[in-house]
C-alpha positions in Angstrom: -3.6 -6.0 -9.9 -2.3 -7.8 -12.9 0.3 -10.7 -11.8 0.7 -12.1 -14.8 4.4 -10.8 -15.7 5.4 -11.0 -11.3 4.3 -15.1 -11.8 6.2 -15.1 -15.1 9.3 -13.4 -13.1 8.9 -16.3 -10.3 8.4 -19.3 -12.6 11.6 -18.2 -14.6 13.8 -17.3 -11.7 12.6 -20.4 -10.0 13.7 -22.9 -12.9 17.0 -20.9 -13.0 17.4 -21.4 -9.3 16.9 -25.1 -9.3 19.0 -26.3 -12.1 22.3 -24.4 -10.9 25.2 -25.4 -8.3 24.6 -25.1 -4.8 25.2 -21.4 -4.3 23.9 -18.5 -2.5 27.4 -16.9 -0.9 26.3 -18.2 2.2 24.1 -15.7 3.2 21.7 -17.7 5.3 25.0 -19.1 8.1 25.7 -15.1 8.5 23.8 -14.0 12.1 23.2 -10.4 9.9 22.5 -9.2 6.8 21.8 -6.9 4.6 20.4 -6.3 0.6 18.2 -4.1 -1.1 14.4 -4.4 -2.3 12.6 -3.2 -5.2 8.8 -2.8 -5.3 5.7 -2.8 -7.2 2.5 -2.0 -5.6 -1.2 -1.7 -6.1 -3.4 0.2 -3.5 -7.1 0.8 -2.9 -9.1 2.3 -0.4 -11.6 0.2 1.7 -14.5 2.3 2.5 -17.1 2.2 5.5 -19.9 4.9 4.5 -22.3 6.5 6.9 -25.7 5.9 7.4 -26.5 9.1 5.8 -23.7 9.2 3.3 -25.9 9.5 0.3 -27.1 13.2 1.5 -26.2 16.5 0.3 -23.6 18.7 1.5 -24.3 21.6 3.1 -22.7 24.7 3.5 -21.7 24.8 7.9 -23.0 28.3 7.6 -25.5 29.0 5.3 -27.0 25.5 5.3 -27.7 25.9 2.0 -27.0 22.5 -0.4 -23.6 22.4 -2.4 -23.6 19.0 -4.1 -25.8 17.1 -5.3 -27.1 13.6 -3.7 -24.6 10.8 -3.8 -24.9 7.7 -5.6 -22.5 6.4 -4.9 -18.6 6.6 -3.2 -15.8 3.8 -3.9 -12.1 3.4 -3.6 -10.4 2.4 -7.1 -6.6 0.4 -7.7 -3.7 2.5 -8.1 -0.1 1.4 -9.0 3.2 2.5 -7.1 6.7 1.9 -6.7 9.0 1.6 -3.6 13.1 1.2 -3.4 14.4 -0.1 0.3 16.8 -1.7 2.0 16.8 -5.1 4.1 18.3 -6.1 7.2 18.2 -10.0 8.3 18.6 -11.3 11.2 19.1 -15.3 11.9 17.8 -17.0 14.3 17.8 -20.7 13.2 17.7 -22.4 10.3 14.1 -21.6 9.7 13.1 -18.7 11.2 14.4 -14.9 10.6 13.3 -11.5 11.9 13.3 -9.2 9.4 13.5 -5.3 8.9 12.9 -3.7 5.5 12.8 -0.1 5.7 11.1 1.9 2.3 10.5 4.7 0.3 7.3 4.4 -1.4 5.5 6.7 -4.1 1.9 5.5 -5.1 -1.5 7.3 -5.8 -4.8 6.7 -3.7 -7.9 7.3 -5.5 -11.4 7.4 -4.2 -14.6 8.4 -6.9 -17.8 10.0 -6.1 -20.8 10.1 -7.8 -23.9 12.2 -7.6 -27.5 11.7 -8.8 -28.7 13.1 -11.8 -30.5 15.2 -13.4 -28.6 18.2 -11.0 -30.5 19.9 -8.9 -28.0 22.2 -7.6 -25.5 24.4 -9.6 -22.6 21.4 -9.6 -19.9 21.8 -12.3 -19.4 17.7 -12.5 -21.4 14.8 -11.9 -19.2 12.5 -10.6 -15.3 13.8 -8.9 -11.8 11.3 -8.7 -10.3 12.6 -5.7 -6.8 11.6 -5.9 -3.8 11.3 -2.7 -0.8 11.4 -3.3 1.6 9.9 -1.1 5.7 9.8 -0.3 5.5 7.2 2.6 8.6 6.2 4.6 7.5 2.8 5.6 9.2 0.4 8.3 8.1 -3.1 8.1 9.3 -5.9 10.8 8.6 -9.2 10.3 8.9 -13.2 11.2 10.0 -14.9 8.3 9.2 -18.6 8.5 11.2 -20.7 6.2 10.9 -24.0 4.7 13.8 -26.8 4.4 16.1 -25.6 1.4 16.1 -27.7 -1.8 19.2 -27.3 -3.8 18.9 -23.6 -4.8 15.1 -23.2 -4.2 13.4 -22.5 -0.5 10.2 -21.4 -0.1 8.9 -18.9 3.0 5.7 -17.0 4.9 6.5 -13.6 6.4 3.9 -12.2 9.3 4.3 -8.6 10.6 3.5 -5.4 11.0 4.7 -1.8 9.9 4.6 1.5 10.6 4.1 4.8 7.7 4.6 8.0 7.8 3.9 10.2 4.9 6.6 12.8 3.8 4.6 14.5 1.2 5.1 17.9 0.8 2.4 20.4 2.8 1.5 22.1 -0.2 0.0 19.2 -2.0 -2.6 18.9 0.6 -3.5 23.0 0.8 -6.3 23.8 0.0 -6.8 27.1 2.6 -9.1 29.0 0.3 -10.8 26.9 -1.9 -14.4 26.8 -2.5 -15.9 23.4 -0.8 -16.4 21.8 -4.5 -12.5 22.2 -4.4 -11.2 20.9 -1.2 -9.5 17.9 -1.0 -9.6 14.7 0.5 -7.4 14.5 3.3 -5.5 11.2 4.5 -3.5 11.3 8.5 -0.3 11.6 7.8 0.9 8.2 9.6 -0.1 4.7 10.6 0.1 1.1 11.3 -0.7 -1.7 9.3 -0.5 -5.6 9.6 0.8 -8.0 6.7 1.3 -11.3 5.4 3.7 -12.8 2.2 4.5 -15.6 0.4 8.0 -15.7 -1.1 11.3 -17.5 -2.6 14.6 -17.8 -1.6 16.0 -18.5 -5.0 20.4 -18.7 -4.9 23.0 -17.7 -7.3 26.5 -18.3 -7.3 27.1 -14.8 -5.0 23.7 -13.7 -3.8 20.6 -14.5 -3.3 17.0 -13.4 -5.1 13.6 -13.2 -3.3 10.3 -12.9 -5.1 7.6 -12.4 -3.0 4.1 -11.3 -2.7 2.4 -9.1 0.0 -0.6 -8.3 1.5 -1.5 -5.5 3.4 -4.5 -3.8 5.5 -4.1 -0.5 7.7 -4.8 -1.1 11.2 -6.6 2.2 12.4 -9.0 4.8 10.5 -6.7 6.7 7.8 -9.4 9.0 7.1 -8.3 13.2 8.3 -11.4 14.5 8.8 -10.8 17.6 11.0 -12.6 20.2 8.6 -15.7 19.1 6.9 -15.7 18.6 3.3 -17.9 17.4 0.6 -15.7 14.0 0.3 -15.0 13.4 4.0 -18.3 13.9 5.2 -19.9 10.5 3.7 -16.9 8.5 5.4 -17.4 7.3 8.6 -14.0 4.8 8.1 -11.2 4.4 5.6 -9.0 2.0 5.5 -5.8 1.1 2.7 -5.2 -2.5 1.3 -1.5 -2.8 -0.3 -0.9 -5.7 -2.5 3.0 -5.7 -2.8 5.7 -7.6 -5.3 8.7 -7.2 -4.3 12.1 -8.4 -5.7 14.8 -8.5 -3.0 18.7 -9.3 -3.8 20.5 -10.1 -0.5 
């Protein structure tokens, strides 16, 4: 992920934050409340390969070989965006729990490649198989903050969260397609736990949060209910998130 224009975003807002009045609208003293999130994200796929994964695939009837050997299988970055909403909820000075529902569009990308020269009839020799993903993500969180410093606090946010993937059934079909064609296939929801780093930087009526996210599905992602030349070297697959977010409250 390049975080060279979200650190640029923090070191500005930061400076701004600092050298104005005390402000902020008083959102911290309020028991609830609520803003609005926007989102960047990079994902990638962590992969846990079988013991065998580098064999070919063969046909479940025939037996006869479809692909190639593998060389090798890897997940690869993909950007994303997400729009949400927040809800806050004091409990002391320093400590909030913290509900950020989400609608999130991104890409998952995985690449395959197979030995060469061929040795069977393979079109390709090497195939991006690509998910795409409409999650409706719920986060919940502890957010630990610091003491505030004129306009500028700093905070850690631990949690978990919950995703469920909206995505149209038709972008996953592939009833009918040779097995060179299917598709890799991802469960539909899951859990995940994260971690952030962030800013409380106040303005005269709100307040701005820059913040920085990391997160790691909790249980095997990985649909593998009909064999396929791109499931069948997986044993596990797991999704990393790395998240900046911009939240107005």
């Amino acid at each position: 992920m390049n975080i060279k224009l979200p650190l640029l975003v923090i070191l500005l807002f930061t400076f701004a934050g600092a050298s104005a009045q005390n402000w902020g609208g008083g959102v911290d003293d309020e028991p609830i409340h609520f803003g609005f999130t926007f989102q960047y994200t990079n994902s990638n796929y962590i992969v846990q390969k079988k013991a065998n994964w580098r064999e070919r695939f063969r046909d479940p009837d025939t037996k006869l070989p479809i692909t190639d050997s593998l060389s090798a299988v890897y997940g690869k970055s993909s950007p994303g965006f997400g729009i949400g909403f927040v809800v806050n909820g004091r409990i002391s000075n320093h400590l909030d729990v913290r509900m950020t529902p989400t609608l999130v569009f991104s890409d998952r990308l995985m690449e395959y490649e197979y030995t060469q020269p061929t040795t069977v009839n393979m079109p390709f020799s090497s195939v991006e198989q690509k998910v795409s993903a409409t999650m409706v993500e719920f986060p919940l969180g502890i957010k630990i903050k610091s003491d505030r410093r004129n306009n500028f606090r700093a905070y850690m946010l631990y949690g978990a969260k919950y995703s469920m993937d909206i995505a149209s059934k038709k972008k996953t079909d592939d009833s009918g397609q040779d097995f060179l064609y299917k598709l890799l296939k991802n469960k539909k929801s899951y859990l995940s736990y994260e971690a952030a780093f962030g800013m409380d930087l106040y303005f005269e009526y709100f307040k701005m949060s820059p913040e920085i996210k990391l997160s790691y599905s909790v249980n095997n992602i990985l649909n593998n209910d009909q064999p396929n030349p791109y499931n069948m070297p997986i044993d596990r697959l797991r999704l990393r998130h790395v998240t900046f977010s911009l939240f107005f409250e």
